[in-house]
DSSP file (Angstrom, degrees, kcal/mol; ACC not computed):
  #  RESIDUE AA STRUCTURE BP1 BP2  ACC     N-H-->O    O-->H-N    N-H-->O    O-->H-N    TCO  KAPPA ALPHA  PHI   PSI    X-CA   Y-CA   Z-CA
    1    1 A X              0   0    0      0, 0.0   101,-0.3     0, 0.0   102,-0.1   0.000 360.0 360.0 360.0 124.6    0.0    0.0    0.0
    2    2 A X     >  -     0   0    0      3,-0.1     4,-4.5   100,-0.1     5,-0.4  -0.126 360.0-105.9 -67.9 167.2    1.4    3.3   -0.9
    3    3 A X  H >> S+     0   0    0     95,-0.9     4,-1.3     2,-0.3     3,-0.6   0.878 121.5  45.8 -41.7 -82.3    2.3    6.2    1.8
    4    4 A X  H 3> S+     0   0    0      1,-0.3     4,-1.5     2,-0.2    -1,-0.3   0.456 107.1  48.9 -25.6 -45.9   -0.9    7.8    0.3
    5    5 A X  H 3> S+     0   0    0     -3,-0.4     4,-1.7     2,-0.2     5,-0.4   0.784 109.7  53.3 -88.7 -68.8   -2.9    5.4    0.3
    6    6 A X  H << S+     0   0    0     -4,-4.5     4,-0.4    -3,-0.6    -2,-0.2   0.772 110.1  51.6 -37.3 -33.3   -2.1    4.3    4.3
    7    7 A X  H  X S+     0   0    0     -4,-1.3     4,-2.1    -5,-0.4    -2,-0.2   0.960 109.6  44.6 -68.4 -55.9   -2.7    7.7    5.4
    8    8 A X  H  X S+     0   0    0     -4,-1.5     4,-2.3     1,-0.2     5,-0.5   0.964 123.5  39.9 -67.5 -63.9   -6.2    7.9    3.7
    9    9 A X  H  < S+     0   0    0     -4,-1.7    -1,-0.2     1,-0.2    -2,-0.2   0.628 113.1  54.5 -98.5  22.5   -7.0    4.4    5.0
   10   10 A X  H  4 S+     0   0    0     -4,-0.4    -1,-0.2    -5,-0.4    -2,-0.2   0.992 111.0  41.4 -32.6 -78.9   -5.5    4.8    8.3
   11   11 A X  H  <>S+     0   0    0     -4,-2.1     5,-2.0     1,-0.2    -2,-0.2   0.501 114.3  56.0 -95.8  -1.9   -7.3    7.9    9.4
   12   12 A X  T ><5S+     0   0    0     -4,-2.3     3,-1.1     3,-0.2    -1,-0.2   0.827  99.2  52.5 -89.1 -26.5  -10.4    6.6    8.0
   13   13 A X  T 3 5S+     0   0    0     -5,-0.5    -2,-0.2     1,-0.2    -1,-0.2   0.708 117.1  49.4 -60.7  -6.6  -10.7    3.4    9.8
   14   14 A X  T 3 5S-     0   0    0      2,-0.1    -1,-0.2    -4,-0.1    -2,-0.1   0.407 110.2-126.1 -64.2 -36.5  -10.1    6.1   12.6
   15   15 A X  T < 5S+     0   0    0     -3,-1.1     2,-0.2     1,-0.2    -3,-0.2   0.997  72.7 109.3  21.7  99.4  -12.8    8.5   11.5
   16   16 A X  S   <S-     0   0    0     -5,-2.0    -1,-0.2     3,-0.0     2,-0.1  -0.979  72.3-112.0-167.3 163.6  -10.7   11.1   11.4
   17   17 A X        -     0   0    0     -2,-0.2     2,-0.2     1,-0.2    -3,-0.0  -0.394  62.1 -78.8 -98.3-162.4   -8.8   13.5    8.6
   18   18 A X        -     0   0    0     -2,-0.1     2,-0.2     1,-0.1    -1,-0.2  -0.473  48.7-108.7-112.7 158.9   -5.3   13.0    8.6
   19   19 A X    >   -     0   0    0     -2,-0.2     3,-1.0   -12,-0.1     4,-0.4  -0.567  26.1-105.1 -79.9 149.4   -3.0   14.3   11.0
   20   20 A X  T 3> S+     0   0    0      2,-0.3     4,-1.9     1,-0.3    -1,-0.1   0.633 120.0  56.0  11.4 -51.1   -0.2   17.3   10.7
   21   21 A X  H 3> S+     0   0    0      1,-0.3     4,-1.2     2,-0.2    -1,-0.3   0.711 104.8  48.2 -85.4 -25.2    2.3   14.8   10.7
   22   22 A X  H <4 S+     0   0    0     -3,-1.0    -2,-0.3     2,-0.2    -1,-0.3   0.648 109.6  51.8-100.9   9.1    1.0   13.0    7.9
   23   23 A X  H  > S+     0   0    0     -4,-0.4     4,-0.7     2,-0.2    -2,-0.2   0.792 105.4  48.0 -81.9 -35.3    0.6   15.7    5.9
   24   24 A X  H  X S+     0   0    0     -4,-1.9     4,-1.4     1,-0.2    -2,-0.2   0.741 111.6  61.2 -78.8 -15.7    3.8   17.2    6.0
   25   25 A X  H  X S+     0   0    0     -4,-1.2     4,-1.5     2,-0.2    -1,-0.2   0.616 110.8  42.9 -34.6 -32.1    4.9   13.1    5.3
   26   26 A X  H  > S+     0   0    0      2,-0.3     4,-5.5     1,-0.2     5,-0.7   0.751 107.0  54.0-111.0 -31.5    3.1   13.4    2.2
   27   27 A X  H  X S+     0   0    0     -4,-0.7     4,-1.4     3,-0.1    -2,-0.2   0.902 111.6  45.4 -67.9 -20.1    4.4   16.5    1.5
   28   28 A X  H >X S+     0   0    0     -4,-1.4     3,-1.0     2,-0.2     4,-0.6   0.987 111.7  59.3 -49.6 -84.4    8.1   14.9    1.9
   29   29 A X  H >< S+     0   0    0     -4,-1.5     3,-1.7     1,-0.3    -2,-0.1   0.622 115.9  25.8  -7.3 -75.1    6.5   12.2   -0.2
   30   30 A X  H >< S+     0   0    0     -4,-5.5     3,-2.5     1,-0.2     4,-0.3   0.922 112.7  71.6 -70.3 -27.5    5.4   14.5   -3.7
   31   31 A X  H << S+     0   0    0     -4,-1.4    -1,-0.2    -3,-1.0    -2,-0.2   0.791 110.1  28.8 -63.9 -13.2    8.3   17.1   -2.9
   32   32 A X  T <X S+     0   0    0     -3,-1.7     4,-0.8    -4,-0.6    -1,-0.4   0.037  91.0 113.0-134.0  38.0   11.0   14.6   -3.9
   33   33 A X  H X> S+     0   0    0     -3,-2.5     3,-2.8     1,-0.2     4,-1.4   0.995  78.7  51.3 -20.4 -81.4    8.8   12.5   -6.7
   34   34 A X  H 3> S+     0   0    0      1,-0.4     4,-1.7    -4,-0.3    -1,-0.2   0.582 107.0  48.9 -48.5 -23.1   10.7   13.5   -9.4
   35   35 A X  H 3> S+     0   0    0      2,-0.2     4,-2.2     3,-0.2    -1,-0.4   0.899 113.1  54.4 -87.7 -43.0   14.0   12.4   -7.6
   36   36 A X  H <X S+     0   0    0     -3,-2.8     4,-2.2    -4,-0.8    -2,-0.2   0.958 107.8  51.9 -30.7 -65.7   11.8    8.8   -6.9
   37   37 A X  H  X S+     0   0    0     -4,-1.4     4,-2.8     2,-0.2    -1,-0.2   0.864 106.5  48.3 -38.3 -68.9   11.3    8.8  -10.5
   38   38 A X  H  X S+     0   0    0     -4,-1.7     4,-0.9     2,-0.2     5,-0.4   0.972 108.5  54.4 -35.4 -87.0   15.0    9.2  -11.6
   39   39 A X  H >X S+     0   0    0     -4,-2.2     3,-3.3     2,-0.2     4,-3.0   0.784 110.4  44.7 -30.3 -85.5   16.3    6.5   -9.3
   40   40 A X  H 3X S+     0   0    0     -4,-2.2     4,-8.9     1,-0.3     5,-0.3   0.835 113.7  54.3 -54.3 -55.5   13.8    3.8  -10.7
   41   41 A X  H 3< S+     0   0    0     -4,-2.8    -1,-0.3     2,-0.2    -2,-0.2   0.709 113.8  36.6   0.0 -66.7   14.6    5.0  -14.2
   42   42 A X  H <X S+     0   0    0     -3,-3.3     4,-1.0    -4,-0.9     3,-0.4   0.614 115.2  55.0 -97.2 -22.9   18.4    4.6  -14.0
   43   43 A X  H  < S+     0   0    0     -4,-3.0    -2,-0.2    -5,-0.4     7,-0.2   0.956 114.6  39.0 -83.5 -34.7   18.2    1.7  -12.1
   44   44 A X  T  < S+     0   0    0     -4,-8.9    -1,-0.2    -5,-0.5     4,-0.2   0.727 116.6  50.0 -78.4  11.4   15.9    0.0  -14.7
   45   45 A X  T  4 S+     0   0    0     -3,-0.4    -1,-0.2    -5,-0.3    -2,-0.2   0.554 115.8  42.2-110.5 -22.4   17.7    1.3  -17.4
   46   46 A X  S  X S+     0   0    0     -4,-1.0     4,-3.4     1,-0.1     5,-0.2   0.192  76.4 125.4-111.1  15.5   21.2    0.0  -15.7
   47   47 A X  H  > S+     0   0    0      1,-0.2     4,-2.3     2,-0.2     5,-0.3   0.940  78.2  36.9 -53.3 -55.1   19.6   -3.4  -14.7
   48   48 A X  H  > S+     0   0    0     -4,-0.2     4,-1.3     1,-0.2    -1,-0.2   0.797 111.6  50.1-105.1  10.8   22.4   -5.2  -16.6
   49   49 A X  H  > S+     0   0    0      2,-0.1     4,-0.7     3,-0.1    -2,-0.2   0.855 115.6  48.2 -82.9 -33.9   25.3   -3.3  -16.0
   50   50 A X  H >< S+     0   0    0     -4,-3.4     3,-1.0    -7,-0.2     4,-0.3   0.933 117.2  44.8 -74.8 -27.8   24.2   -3.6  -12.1
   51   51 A X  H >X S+     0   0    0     -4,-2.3     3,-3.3     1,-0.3     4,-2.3   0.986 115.5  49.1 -60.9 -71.0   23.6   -7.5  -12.6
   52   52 A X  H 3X S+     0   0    0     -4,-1.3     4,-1.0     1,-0.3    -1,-0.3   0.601 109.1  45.9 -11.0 -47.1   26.5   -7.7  -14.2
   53   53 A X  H << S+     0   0    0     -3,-1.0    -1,-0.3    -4,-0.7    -2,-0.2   0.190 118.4  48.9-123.5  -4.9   28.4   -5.9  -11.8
   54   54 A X  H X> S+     0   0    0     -3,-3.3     4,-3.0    -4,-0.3     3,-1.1   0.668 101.4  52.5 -78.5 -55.9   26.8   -8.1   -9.2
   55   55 A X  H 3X S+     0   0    0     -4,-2.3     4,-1.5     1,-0.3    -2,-0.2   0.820 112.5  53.0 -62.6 -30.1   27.1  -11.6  -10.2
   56   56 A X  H 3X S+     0   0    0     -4,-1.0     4,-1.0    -5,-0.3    -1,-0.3   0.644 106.6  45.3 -86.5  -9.4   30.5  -10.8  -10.6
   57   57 A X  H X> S+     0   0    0     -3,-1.1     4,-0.9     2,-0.1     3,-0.6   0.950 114.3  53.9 -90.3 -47.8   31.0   -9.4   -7.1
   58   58 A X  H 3X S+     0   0    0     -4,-3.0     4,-1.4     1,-0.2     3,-0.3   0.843 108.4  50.6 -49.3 -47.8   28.8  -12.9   -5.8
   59   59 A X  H 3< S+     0   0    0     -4,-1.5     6,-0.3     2,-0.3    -1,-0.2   0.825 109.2  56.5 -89.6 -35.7   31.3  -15.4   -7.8
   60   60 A X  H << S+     0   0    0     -4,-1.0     3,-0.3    -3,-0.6    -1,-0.2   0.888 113.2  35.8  -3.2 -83.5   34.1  -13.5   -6.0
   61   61 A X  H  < S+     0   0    0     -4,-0.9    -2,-0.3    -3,-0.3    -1,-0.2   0.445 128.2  28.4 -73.6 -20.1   33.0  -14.1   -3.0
   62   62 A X     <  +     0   0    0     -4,-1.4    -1,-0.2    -3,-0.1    -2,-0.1  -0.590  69.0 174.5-164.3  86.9   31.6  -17.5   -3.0
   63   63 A X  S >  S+     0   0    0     -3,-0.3     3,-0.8     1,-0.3     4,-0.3   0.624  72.9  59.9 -51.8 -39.7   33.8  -19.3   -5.9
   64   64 A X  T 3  S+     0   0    0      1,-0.3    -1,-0.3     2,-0.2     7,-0.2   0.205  82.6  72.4-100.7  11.1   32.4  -22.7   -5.5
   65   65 A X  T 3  S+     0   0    0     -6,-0.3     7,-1.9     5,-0.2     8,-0.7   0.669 113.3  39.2 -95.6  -9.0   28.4  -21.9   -6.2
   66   66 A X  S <  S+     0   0    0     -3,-0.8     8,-0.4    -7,-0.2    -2,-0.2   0.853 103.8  94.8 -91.8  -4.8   30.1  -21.6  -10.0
   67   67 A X  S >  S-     0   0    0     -4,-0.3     3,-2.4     1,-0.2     6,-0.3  -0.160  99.8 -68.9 -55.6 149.4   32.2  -24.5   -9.1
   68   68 A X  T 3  S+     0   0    0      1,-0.3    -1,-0.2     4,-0.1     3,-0.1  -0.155 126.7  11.1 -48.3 132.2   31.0  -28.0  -10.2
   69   69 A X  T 3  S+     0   0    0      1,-0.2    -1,-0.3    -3,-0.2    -2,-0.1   0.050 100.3 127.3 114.6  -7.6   28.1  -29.1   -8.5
   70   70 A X  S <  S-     0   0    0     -3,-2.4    -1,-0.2    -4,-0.1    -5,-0.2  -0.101  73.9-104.4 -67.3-171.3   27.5  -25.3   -6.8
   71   71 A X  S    S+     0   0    0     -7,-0.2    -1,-0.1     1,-0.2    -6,-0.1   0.225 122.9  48.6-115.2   8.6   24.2  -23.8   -7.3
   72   72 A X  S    S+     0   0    0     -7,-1.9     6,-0.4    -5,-0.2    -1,-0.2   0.359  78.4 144.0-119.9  -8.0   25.0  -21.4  -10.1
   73   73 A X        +     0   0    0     -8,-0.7     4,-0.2    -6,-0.3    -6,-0.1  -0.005  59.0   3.8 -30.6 117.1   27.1  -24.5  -12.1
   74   74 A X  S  > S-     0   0    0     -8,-0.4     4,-1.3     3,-0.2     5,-0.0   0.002  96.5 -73.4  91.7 174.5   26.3  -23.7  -16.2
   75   75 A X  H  > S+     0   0    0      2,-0.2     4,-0.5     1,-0.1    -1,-0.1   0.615 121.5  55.9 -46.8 -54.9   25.0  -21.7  -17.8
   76   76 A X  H  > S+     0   0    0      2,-0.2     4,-1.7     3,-0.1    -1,-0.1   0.727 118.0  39.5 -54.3 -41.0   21.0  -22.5  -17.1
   77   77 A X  H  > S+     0   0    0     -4,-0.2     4,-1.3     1,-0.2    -4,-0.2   0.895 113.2  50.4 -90.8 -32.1   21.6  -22.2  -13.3
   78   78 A X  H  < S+     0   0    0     -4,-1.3     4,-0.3    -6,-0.4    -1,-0.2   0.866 106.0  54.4 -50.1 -39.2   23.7  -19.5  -13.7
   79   79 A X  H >X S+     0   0    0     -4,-0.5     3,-6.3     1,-0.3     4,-1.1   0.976 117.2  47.5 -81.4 -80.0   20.8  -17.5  -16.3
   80   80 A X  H 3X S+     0   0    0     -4,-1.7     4,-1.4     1,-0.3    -1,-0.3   0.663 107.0  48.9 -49.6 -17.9   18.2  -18.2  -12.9
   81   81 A X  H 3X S+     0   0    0     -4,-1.3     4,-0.8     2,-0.2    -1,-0.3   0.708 113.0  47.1 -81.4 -12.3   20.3  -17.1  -10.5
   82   82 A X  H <> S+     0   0    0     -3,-6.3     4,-1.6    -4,-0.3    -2,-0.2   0.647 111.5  56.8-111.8 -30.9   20.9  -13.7  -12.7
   83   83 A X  H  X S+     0   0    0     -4,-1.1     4,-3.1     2,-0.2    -2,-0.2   0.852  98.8  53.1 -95.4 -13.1   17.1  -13.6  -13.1
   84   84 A X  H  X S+     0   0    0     -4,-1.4     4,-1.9     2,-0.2     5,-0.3   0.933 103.2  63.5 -40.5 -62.2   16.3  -13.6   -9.3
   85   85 A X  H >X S+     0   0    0     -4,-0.8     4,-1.0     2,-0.2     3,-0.9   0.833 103.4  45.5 -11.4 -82.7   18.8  -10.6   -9.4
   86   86 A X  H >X S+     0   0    0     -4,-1.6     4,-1.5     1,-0.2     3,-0.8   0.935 111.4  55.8 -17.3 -66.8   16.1   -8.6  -11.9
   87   87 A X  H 3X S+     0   0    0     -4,-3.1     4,-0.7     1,-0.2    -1,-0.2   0.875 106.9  41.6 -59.0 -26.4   13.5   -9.5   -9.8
   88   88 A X  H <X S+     0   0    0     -4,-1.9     4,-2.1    -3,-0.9    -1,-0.2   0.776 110.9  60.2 -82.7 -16.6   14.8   -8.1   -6.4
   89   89 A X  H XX S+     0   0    0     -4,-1.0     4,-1.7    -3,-0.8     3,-0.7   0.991 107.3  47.2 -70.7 -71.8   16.0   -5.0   -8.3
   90   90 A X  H 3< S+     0   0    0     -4,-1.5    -2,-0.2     1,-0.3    -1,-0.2   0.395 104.7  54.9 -30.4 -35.3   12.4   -4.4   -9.2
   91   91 A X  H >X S+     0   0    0     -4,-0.7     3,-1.9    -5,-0.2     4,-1.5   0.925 107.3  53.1 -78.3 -43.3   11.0   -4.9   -5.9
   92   92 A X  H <X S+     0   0    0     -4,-2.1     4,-5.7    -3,-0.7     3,-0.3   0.943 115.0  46.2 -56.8 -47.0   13.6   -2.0   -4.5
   93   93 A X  H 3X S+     0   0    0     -4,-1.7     4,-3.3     1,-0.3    -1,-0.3   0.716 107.1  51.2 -67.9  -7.6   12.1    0.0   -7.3
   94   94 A X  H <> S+     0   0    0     -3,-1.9     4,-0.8    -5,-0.2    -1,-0.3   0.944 110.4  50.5 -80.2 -72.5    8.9   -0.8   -6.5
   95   95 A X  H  X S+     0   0    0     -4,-1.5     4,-5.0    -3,-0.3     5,-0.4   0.886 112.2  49.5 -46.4 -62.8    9.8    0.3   -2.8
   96   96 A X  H  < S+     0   0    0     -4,-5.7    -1,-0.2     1,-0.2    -2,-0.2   0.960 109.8  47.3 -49.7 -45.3   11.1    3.6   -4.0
   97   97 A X  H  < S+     0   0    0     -4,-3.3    -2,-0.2     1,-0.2    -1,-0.2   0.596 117.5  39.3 -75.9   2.6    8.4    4.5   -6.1
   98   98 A X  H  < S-     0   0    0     -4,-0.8   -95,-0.9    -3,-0.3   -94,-0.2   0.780 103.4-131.5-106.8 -33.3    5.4    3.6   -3.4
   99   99 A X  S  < S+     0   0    0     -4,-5.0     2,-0.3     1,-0.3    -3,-0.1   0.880  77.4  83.3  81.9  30.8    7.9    5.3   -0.2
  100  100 A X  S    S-     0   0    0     -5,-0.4     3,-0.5    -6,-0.1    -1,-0.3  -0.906  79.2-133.5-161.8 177.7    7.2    2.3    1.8
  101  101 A X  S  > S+     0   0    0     -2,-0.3     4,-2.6     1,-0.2     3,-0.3   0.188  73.7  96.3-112.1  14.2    8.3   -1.3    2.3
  102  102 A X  H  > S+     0   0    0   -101,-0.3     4,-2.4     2,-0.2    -1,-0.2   0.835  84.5  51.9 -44.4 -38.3    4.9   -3.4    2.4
  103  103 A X  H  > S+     0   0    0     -3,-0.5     4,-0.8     2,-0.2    -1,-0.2   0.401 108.3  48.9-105.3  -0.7    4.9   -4.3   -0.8
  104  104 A X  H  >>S+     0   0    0     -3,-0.3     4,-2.0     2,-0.2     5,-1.4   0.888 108.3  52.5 -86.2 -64.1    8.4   -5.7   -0.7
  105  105 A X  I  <>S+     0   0    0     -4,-2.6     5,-1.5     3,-0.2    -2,-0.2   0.940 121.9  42.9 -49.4 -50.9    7.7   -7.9    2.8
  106  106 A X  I  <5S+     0   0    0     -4,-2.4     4,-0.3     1,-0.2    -1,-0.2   0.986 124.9  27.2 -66.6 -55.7    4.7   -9.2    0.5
  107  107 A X  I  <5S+     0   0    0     -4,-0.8    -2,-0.2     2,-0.1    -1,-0.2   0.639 139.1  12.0 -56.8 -21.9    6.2   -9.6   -2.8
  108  108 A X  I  <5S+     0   0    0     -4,-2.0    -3,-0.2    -3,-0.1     3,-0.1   0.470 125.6  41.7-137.4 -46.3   10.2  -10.5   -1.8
  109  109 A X  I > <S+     0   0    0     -5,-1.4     2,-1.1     1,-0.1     3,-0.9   0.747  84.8  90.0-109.9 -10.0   10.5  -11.2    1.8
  110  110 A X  T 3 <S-     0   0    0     -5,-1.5    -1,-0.1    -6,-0.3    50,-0.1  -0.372 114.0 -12.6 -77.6  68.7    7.3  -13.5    3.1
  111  111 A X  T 3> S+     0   0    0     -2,-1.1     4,-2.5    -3,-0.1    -1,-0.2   0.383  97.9 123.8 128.4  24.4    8.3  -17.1    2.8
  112  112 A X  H <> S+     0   0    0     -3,-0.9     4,-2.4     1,-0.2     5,-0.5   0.901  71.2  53.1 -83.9 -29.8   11.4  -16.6    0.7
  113  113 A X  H  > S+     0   0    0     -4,-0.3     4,-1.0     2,-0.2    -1,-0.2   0.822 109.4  52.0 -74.0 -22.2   13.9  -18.3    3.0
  114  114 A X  H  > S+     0   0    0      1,-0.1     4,-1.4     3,-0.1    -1,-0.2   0.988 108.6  51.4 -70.0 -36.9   11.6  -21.2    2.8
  115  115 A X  H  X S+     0   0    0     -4,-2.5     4,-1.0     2,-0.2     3,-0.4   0.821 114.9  37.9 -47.5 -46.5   11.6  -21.1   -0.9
  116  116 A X  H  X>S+     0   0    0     -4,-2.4     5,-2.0     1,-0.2     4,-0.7   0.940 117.2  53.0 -71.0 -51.1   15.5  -21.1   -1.3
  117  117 A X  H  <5S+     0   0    0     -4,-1.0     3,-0.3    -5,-0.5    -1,-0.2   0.806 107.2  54.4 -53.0 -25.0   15.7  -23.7    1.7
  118  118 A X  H  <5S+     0   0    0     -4,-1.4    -1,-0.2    -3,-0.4    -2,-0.2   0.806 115.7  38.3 -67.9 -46.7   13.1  -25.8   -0.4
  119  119 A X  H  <5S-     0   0    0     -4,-1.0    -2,-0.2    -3,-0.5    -1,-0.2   0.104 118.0-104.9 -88.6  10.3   15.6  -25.6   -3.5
  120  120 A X  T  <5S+     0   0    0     -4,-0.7    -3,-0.2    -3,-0.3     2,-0.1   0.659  70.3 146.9  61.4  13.5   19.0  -26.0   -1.7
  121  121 A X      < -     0   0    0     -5,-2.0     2,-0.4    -6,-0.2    -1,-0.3  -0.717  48.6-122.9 -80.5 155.2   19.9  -22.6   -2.0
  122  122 A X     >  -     0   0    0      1,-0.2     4,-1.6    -2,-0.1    -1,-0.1  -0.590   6.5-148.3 -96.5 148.4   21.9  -21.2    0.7
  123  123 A X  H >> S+     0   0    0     -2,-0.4     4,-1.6     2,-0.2     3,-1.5   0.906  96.7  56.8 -38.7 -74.7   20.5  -18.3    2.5
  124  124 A X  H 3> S+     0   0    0      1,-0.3     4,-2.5     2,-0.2     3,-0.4   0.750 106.7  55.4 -43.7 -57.7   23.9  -16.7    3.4
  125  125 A X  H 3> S+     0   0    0      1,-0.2     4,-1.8     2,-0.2    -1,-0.3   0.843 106.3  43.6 -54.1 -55.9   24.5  -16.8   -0.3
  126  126 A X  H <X S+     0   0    0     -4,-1.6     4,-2.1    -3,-1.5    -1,-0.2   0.792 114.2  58.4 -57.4 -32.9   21.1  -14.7   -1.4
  127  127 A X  H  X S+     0   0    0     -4,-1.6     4,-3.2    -3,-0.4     3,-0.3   1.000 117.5  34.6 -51.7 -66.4   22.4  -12.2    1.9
  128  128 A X  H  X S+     0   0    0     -4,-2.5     4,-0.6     1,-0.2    -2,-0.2   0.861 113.5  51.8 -54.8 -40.3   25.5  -11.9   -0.2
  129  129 A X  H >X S+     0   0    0     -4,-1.8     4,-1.4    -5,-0.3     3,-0.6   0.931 117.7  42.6 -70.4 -48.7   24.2  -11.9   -3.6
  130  130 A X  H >X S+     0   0    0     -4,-2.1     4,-3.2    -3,-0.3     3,-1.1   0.944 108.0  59.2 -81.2 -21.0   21.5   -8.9   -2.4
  131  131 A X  H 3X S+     0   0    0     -4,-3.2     4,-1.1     1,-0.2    -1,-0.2   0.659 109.7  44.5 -50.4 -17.2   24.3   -7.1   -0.5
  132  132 A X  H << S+     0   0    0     -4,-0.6    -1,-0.2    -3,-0.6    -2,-0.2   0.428 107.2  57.6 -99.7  -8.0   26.0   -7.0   -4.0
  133  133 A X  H <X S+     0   0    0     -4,-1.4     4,-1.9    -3,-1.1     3,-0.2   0.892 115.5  41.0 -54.2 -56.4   22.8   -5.9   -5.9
  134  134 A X  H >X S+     0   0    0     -4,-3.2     4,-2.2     1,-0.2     3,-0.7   0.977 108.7  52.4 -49.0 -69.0   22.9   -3.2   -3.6
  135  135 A X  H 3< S+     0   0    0     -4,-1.1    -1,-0.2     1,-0.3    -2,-0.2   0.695 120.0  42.9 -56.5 -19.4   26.8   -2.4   -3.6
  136  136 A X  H >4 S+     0   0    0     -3,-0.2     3,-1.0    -4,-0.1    -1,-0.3   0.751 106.4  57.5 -96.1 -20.1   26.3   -2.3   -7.7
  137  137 A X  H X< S+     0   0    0     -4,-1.9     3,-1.5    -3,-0.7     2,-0.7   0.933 107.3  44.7 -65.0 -41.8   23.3   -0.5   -7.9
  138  138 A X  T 3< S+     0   0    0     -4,-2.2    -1,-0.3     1,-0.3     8,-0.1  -0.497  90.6  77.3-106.1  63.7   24.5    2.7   -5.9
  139  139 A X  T <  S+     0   0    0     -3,-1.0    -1,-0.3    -2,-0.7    -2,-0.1  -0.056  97.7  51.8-104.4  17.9   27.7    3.0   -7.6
  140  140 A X  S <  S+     0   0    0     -3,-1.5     2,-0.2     2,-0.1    -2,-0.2   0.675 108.7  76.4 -97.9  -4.1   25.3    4.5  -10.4
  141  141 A X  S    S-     0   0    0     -4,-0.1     2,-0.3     1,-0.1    -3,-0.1  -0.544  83.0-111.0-104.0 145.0   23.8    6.8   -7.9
  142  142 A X     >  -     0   0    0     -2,-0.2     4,-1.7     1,-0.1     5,-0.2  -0.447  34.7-108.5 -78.5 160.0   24.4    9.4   -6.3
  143  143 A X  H >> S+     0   0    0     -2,-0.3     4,-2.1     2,-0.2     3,-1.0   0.932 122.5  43.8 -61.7 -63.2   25.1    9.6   -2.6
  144  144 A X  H 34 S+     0   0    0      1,-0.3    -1,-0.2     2,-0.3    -3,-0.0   0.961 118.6  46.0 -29.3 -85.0   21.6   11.3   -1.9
  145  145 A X  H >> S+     0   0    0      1,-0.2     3,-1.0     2,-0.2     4,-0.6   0.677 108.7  62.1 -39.9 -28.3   20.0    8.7   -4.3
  146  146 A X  H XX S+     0   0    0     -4,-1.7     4,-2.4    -3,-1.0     3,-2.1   0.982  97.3  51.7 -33.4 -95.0   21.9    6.2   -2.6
  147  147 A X  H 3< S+     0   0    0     -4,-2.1    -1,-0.3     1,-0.3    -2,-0.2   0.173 102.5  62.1 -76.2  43.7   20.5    6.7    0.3
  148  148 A X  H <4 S+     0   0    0     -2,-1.7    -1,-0.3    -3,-1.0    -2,-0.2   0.640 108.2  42.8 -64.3 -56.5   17.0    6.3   -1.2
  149  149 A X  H <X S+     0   0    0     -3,-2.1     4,-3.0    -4,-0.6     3,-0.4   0.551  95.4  67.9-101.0 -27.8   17.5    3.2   -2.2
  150  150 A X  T  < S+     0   0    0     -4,-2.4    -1,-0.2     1,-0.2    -3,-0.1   0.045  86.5  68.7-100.2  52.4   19.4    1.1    0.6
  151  151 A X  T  > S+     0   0    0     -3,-0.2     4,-2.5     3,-0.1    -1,-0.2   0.479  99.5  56.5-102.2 -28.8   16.8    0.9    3.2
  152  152 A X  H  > S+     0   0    0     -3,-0.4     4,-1.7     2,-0.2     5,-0.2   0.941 114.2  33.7 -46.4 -56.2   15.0   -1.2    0.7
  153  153 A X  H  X S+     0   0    0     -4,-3.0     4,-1.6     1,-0.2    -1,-0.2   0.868 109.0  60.5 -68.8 -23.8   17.7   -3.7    0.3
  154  154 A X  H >> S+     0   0    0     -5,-0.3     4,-4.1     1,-0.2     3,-0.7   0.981 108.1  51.7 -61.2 -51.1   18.8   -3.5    3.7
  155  155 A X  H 3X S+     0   0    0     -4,-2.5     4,-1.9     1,-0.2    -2,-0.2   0.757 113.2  45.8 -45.7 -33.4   14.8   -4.8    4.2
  156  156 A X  H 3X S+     0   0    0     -4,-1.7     4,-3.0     2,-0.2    -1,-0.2   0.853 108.6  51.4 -40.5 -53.4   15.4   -7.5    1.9
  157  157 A X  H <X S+     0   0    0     -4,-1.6     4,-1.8    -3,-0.7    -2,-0.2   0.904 117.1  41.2 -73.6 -49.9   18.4   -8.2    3.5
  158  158 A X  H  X S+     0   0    0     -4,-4.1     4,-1.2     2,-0.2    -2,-0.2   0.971 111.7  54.7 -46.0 -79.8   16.5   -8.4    7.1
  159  159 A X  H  < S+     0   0    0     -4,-1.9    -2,-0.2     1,-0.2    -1,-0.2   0.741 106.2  44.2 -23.3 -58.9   14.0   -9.9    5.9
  160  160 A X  H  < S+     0   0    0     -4,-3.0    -1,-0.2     1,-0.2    -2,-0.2   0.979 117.5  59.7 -66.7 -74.1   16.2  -13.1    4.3
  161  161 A X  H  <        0   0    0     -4,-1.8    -2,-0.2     1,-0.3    -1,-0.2   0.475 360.0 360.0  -6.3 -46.6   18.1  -12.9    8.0
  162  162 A X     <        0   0    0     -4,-1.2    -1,-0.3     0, 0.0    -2,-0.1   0.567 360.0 360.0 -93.2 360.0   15.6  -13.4   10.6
């Protein structure tokens, strides 16, 4: 549910208008759209230079999922592993453009560690793999935009944790 959209049915399940504090919230909200906008933009428009620039930081760090038998081994496993990547990218944008992080815990984070644990993936690798979504996405960003965008991954990153 967007910021907008929480407020309105907040403070009517309330009966009440919306408070001071969520009004100037909303005015935060539209006052930096345009900046919202941007970010989701370049980040879908740099979707495979940051995969890129991820998957290579993941194989770095944890040699043996391309190694035989590992869980990115070929080509095929590799292409799924790359397209999870996309998808989590998508949710962050997702995140940016709504200004809150519901619709990530529903879409990305509810029952995703069962899913990986179901398929023999390891957690600690996906932790690592979005900590290097992240760490490639904002080197296209600016420090401001930057810190737009990684409380979303960090949620991810909770989220996959607990």
């Amino acid at each position: 549910m967007s910021v907008v959209s929480k407020i309105i049915v907040d403070a009517d399940n309330e009966l009440r208008y919306p408070s001071i504090g969520e009004l100037e919230g909303l005015k935060t909200y539209f006052s930096n759209s345009d900046e919202r906008i941007f970010i989701v933009r370049l980040l879908r428009d740099k979707q495979q230079d940051i995969i890129k620039l991820a998957s290579k930081a993941i194989f770095q760090i944890h040699p043996e999922y391309i190694a035989p038998g590992g869980n990115a081994e070929g080509a095929r496993k590799r292409s799924l592993c790359l397209r999870d990547y996309g998808w989590y990218l998508r949710l962050v944008t997702y995140g940016v453009l709504s200004g809150e992080k519901e619709s990530i815990e529903k879409l990305g984070v509810v029952g995703v560690k069962e899913m990986y644990n179901s398929l023999g993936v390891p957690i600690l690798g996906m932790i690592d793999s979005i900590e290097c979504l992240k760490n490639a996405s904002i080197e296209f960003l600016s420090d401001s935009q930057a810190d737009c965008v990684i409380p979303y991954f960090d949620f991810i990153i909770l989220g996959m944790s607990n």
